[in-house]
SEVEXMAR-651705 format. One record per atom (N, C-alpha, C): residue number from 0; chain; atom name; x, y, z. Coordinates in Angstrom, 3 decimals, m for minus. Example, Ala and Ser with C-alpha at 12.3 -4.5 7.8 and 13.67 -1.06 7.14 Angstrom:
2
   pos   unit   site          x          y          z
     0      A      N     13.190     m5.690      7.800
     0      A     CA     12.300     m4.500      7.800
     0      A      C     13.200     m3.300      7.800
     1      A      N     12.850     m2.250      7.080
     1      A     CA     13.670     m1.060      7.140
     1      A      C     12.900      0.030      7.870
% end
This chain:
155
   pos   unit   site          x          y          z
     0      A      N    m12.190     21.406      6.408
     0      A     CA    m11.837     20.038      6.118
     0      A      C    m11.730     19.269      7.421
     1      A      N    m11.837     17.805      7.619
     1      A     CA    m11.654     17.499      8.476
     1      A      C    m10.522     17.141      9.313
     2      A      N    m10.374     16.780     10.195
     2      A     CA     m8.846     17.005     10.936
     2      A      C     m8.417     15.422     10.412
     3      A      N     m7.072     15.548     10.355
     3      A     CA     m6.007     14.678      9.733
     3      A      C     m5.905     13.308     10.088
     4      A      N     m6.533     12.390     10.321
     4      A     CA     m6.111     11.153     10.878
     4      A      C     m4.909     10.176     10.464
     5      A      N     m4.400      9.855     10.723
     5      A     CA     m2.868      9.322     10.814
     5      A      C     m3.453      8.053     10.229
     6      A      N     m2.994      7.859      9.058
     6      A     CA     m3.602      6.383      8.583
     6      A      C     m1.784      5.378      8.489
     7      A      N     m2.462      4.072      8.168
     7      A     CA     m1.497      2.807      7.965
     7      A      C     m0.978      2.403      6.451
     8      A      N      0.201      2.561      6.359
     8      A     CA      0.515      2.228      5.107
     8      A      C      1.702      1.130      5.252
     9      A      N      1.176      0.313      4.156
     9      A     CA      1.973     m1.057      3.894
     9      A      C      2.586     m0.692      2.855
    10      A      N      4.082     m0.960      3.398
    10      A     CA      4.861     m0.366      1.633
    10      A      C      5.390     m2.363      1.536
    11      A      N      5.095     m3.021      0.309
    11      A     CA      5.869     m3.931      0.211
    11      A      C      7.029     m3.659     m1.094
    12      A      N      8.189     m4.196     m0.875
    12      A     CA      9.103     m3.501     m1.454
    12      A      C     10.392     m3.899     m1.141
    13      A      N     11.431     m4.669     m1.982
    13      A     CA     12.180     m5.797     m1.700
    13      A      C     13.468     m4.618     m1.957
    14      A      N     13.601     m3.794     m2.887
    14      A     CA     14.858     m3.031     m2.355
    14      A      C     14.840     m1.914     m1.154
    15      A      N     15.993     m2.081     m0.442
    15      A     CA     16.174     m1.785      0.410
    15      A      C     16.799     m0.132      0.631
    16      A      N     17.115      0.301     m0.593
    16      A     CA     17.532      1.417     m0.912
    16      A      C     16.287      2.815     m1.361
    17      A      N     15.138      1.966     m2.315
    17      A     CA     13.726      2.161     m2.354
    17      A      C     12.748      2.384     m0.872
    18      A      N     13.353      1.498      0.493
    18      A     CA     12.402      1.421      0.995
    18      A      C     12.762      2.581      2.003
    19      A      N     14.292      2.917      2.083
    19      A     CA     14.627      3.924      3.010
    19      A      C     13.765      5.401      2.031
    20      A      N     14.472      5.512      0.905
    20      A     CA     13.363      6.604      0.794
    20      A      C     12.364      6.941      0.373
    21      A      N     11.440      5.684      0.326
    21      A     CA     10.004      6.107      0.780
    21      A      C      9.980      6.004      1.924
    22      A      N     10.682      5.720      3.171
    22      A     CA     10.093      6.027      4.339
    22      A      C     10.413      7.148      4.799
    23      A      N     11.551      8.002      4.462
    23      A     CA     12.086      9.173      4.754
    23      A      C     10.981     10.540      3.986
    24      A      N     10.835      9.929      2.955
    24      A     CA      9.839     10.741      2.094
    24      A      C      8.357     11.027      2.948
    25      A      N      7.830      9.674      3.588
    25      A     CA      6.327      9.856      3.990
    25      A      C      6.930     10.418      5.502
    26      A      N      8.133     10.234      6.129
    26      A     CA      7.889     10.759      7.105
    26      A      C      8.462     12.385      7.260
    27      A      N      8.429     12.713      6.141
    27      A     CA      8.798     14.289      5.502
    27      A      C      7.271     15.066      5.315
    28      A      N      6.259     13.734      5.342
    28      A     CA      4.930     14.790      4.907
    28      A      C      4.007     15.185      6.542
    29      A      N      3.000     15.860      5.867
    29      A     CA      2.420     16.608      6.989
    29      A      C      1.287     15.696      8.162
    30      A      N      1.204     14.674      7.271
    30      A     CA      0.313     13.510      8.312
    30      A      C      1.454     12.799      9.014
    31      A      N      1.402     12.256     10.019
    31      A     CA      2.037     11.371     10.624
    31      A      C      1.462      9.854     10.426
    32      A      N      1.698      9.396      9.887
    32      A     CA      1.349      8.068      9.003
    32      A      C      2.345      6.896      9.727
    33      A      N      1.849      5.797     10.022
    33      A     CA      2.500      4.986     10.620
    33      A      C      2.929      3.905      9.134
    34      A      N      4.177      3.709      8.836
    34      A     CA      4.408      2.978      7.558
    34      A      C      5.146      1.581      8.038
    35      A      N      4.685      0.969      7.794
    35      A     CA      5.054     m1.080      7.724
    35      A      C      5.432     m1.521      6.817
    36      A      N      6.934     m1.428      6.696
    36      A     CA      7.597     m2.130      5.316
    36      A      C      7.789     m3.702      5.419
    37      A      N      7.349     m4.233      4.296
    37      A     CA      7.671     m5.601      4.092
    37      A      C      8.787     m5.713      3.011
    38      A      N      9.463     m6.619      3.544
    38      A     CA     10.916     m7.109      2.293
    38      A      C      9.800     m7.716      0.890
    39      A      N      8.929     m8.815      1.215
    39      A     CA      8.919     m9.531     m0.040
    39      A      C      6.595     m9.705      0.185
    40      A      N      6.290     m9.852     m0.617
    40      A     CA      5.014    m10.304     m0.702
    40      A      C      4.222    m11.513      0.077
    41      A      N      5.175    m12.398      0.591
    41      A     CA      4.594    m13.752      1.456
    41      A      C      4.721    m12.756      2.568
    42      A      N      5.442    m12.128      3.356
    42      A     CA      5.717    m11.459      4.904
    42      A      C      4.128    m10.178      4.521
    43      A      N      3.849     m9.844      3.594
    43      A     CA      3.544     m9.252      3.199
    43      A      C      1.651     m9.774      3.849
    44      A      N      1.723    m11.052      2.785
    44      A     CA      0.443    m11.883      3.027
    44      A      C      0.536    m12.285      4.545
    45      A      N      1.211    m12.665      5.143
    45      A     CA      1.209    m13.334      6.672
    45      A      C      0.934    m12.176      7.326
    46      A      N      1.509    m10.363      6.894
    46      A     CA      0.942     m9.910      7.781
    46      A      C     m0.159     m9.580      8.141
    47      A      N     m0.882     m9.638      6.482
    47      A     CA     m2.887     m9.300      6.468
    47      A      C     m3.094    m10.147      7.011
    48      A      N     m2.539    m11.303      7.451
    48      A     CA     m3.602    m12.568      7.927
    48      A      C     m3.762    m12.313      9.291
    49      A      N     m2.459    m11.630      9.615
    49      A     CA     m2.763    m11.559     11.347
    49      A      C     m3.839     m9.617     11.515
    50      A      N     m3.519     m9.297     10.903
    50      A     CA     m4.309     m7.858     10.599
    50      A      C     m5.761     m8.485     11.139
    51      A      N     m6.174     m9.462     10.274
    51      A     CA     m7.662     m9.645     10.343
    51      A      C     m8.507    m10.384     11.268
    52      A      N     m7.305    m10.319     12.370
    52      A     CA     m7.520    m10.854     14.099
    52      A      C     m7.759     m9.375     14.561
    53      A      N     m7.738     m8.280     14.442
    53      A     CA     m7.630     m7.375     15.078
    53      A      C     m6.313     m6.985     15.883
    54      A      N     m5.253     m7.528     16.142
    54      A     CA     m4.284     m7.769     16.341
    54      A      C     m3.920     m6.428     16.409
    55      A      N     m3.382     m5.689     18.032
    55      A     CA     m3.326     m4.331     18.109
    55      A      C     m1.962     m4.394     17.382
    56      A      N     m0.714     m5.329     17.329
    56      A     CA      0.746     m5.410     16.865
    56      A      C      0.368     m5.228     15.098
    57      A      N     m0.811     m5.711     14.904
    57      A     CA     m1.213     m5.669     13.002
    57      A      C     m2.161     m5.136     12.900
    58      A      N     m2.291     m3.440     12.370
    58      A     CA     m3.272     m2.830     12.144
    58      A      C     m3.554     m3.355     10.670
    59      A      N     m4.619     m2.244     10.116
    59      A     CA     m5.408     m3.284      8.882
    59      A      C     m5.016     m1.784      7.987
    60      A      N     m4.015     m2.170      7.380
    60      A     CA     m3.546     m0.517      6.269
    60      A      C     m4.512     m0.040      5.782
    61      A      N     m4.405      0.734      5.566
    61      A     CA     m5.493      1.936      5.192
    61      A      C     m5.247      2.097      3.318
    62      A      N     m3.725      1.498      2.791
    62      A     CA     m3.502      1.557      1.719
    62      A      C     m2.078      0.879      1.813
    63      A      N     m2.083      0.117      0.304
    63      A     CA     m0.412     m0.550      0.442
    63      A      C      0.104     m0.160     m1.241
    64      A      N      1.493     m0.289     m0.677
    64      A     CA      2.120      0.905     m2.090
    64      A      C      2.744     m0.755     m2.243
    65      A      N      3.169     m0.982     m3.568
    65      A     CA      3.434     m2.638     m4.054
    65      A      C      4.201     m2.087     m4.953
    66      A      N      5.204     m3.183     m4.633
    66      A     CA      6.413     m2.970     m6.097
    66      A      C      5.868     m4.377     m6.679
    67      A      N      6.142     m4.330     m8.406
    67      A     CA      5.754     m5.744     m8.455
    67      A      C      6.800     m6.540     m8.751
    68      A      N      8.023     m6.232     m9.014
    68      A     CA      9.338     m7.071     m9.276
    68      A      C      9.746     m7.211     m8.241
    69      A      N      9.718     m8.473     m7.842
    69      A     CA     10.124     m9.080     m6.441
    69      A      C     10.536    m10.559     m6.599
    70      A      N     11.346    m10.793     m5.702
    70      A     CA     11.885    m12.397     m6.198
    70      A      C     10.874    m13.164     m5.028
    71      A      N     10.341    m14.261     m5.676
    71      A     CA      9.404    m15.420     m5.155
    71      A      C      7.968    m14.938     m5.624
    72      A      N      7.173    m14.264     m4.613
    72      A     CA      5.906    m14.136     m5.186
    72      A      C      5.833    m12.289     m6.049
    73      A      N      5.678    m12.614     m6.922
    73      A     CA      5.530    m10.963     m7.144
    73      A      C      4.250    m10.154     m6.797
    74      A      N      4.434     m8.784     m7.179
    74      A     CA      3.759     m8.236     m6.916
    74      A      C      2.085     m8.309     m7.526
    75      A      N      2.272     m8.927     m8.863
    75      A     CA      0.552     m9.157     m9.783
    75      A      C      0.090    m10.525     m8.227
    76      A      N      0.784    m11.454     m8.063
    76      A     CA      0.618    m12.675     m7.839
    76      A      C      0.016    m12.103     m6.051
    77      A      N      0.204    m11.386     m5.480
    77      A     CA      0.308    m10.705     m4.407
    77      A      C     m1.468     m9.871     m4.250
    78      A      N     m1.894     m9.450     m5.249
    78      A     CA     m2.374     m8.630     m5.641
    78      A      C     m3.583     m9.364     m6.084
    79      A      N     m3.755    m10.289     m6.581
    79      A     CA     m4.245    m11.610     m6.662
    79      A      C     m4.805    m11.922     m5.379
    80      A      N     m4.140    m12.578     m4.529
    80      A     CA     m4.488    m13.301     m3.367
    80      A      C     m5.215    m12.104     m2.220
    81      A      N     m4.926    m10.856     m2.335
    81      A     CA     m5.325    m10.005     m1.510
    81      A      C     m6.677     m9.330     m2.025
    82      A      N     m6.690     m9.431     m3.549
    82      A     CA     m8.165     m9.086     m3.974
    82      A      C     m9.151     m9.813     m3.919
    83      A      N     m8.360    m11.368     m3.798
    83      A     CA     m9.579    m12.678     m3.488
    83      A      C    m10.045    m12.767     m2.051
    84      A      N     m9.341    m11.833     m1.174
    84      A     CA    m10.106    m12.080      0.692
    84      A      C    m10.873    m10.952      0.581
    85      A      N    m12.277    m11.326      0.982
    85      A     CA    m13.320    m10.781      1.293
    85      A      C    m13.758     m9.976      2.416
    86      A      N    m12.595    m10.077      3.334
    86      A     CA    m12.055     m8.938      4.524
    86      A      C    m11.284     m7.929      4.115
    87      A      N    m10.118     m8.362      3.284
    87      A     CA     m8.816     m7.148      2.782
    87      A      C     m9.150     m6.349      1.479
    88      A      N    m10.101     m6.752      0.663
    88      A     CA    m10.242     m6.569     m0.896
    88      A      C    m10.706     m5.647     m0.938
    89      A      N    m10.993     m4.498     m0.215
    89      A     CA    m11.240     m3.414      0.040
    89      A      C    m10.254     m2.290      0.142
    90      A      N     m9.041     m2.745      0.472
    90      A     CA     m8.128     m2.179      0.920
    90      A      C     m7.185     m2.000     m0.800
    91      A      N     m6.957      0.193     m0.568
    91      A     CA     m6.364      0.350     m2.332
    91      A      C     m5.103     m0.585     m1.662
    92      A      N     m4.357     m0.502     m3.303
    92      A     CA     m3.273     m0.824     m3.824
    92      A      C     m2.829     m0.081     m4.450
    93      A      N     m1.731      0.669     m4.381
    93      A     CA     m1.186      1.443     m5.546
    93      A      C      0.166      0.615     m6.001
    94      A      N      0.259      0.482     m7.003
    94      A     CA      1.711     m0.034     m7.670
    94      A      C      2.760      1.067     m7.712
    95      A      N      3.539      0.971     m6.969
    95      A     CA      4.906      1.635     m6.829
    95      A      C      6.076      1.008     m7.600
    96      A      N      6.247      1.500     m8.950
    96      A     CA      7.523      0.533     m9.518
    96      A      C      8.141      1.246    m10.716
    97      A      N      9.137      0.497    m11.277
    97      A     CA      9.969      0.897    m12.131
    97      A      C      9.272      0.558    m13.387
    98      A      N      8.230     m0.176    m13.447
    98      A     CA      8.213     m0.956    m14.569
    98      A      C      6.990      0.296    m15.211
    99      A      N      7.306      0.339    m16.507
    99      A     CA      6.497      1.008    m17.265
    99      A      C      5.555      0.272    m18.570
   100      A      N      5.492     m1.041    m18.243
   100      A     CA      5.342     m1.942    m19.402
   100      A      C      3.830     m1.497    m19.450
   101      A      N      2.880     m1.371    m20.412
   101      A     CA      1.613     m1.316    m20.756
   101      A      C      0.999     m2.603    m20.362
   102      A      N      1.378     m3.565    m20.375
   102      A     CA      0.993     m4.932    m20.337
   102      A      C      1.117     m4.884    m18.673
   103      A      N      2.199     m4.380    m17.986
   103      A     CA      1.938     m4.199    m16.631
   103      A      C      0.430     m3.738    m15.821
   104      A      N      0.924     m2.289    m16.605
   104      A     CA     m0.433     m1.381    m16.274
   104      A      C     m1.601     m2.452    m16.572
   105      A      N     m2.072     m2.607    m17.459
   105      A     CA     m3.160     m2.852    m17.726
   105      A      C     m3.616     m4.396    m17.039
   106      A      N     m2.421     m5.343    m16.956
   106      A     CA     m2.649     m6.154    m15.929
   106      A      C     m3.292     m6.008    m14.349
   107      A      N     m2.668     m5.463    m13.693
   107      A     CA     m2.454     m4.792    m12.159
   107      A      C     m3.790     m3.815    m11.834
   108      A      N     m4.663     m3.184    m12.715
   108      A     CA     m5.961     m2.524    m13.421
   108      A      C     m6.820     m3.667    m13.063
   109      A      N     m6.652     m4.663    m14.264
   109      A     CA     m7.540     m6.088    m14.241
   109      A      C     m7.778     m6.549    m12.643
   110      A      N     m6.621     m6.459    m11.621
   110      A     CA     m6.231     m6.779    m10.857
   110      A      C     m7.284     m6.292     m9.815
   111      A      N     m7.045     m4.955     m9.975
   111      A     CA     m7.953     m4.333     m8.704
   111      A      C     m7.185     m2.848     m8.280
   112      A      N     m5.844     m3.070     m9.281
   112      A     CA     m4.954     m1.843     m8.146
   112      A      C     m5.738     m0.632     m8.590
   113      A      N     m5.678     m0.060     m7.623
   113      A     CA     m6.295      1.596     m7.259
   113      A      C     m5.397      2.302     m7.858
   114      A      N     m4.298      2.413     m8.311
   114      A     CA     m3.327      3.135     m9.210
   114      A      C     m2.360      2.366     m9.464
   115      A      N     m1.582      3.331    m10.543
   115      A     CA     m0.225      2.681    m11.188
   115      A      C      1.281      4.152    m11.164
   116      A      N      1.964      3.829    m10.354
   116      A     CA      3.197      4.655    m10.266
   116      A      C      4.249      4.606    m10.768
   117      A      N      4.982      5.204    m11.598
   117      A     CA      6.036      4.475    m11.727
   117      A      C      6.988      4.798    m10.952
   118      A      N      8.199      4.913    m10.474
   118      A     CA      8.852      5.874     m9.571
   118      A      C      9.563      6.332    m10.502
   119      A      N      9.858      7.533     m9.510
   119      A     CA     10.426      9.029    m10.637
   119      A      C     11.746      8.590    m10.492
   120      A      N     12.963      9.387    m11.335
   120      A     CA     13.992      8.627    m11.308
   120      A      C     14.814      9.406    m10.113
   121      A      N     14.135     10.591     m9.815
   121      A     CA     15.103     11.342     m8.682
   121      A      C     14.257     11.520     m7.205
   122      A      N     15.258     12.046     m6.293
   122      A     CA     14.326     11.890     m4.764
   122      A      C     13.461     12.916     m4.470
   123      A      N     13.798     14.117     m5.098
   123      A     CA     12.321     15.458     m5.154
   123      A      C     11.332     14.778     m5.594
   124      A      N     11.935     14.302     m6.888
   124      A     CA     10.307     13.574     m7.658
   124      A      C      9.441     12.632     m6.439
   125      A      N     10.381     11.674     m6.322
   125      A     CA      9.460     10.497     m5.502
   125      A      C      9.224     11.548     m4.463
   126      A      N      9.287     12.185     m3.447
   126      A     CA      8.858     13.432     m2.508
   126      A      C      7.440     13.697     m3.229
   127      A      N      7.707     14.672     m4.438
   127      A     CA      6.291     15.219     m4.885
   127      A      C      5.273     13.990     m5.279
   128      A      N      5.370     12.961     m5.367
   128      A     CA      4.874     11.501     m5.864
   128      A      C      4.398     11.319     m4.536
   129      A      N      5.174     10.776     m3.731
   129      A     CA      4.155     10.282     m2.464
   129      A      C      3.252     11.377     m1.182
   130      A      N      4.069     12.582     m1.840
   130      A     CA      3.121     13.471     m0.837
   130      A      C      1.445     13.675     m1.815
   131      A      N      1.852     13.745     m3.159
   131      A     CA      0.234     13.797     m3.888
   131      A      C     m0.713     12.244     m2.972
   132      A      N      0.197     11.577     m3.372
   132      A     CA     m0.320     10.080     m3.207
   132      A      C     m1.199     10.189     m1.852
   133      A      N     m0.490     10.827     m0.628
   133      A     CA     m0.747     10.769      0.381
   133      A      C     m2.251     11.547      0.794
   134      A      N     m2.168     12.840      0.112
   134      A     CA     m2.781     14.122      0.023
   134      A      C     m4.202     13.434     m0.900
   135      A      N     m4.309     12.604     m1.417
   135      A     CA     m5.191     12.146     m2.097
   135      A      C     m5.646     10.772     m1.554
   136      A      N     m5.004      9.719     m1.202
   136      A     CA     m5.820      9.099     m0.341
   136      A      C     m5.845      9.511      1.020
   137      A      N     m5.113     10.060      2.141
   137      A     CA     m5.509     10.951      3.460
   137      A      C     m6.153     11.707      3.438
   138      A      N     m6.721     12.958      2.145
   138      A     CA     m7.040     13.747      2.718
   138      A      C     m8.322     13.969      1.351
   139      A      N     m8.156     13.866      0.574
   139      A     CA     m9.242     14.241     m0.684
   139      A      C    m10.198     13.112     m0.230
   140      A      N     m9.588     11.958     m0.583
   140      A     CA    m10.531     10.465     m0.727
   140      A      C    m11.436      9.960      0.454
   141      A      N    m12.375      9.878      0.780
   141      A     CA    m13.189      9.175      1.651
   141      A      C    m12.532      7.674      1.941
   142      A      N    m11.818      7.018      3.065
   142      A     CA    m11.546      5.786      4.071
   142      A      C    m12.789      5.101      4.265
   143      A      N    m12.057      3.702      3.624
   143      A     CA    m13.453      2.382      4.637
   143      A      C    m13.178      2.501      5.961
   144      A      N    m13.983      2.832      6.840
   144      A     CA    m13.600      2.952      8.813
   144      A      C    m13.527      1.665      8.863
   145      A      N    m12.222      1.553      9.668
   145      A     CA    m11.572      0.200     10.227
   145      A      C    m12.083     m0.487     10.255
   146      A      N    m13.419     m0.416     11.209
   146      A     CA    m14.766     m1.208     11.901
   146      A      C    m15.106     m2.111     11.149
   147      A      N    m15.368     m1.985      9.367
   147      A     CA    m15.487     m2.636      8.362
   147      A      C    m14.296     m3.118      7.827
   148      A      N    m12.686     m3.161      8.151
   148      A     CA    m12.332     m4.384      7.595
   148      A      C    m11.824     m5.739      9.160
   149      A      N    m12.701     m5.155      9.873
   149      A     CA    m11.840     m6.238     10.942
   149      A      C    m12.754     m7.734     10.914
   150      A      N    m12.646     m8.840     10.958
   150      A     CA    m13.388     m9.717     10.920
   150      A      C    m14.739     m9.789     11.454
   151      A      N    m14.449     m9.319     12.684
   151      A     CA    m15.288     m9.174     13.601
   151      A      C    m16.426     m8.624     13.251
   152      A      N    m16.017     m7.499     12.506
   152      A     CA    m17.391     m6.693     12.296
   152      A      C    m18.594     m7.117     11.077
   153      A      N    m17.401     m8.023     10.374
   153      A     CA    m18.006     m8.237      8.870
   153      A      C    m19.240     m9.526      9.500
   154      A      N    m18.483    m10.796     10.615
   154      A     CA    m19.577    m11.637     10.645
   154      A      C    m20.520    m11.517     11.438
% end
């Protein structure tokens, strides 16, 4: 297999109790993954915008885990605006959330997201949840190389 590259993950994700352990969780797994939490979906959008300067301070995630209950912009609305740029729309989405609504799922699908999670209700679970997660886009799944989402390269 090939050797491990340390990819970028955007967790956006407004509780703060959620965000400690998914970060404790990914930094429990065997890649060393650099993770960029955002509080809310606008910090979220401002940071792809500077991402797509090449901006060594804003790498261009490799994948972003999205809660969609968030106060101001949510997560569908988020998800939206990032599938409409023709630089970022490449980039998965997995939905990380509580919500189990069918009407969710199947929205967020329409959307573009690359999966639907719900979180488990205990911290082993979310552990075995984001290490699959990880293990499957790091290491099963074939990566767009950077080169192709930086502006630069596209014009």
């Amino acid at each position: 297999m090939d050797d491990l590259i340390p990819a970028v993950i955007l967790l956006v994700e407004d509780d703060l109790g959620d965000q400690k352990l998914i970060k404790n969780s990914i930094l429990d797994q065997k890649i060393n993954n650099k993770l960029i939490i955002m509080n809310n979906a606008e910090d979220a959008l401002e940071y792809l915008e500077h991402s797509k300067s090449a901006e060594h301070d804003y790498p261009i995630p490799n994948l972003v885990l999205l809660d969609l209950n968030m106060p101001g912009m949510g997560g569908k609305e988020f998800l939206r605006h990032l599938k409409a740029d023709d630089v970022l729309d490449t980039i998965p989405v997995v939905i990380l959330t509580s919500s189990a609504s069918e009407q969710d799922i199947l929205e967020t699908y329409k959307l573009q997201a690359a999966g639907y999670v719900k979180k488990p209700p205990s911290l082993d679970e979310l552990h075995d949840v984001l290490s699959r997660l990880e293990d499957y886009w790091f290491v099963i799944c074939k990566r767009v190389p950077q080169r192709h989402l930086s502006c630069t390269a596209i014009r």
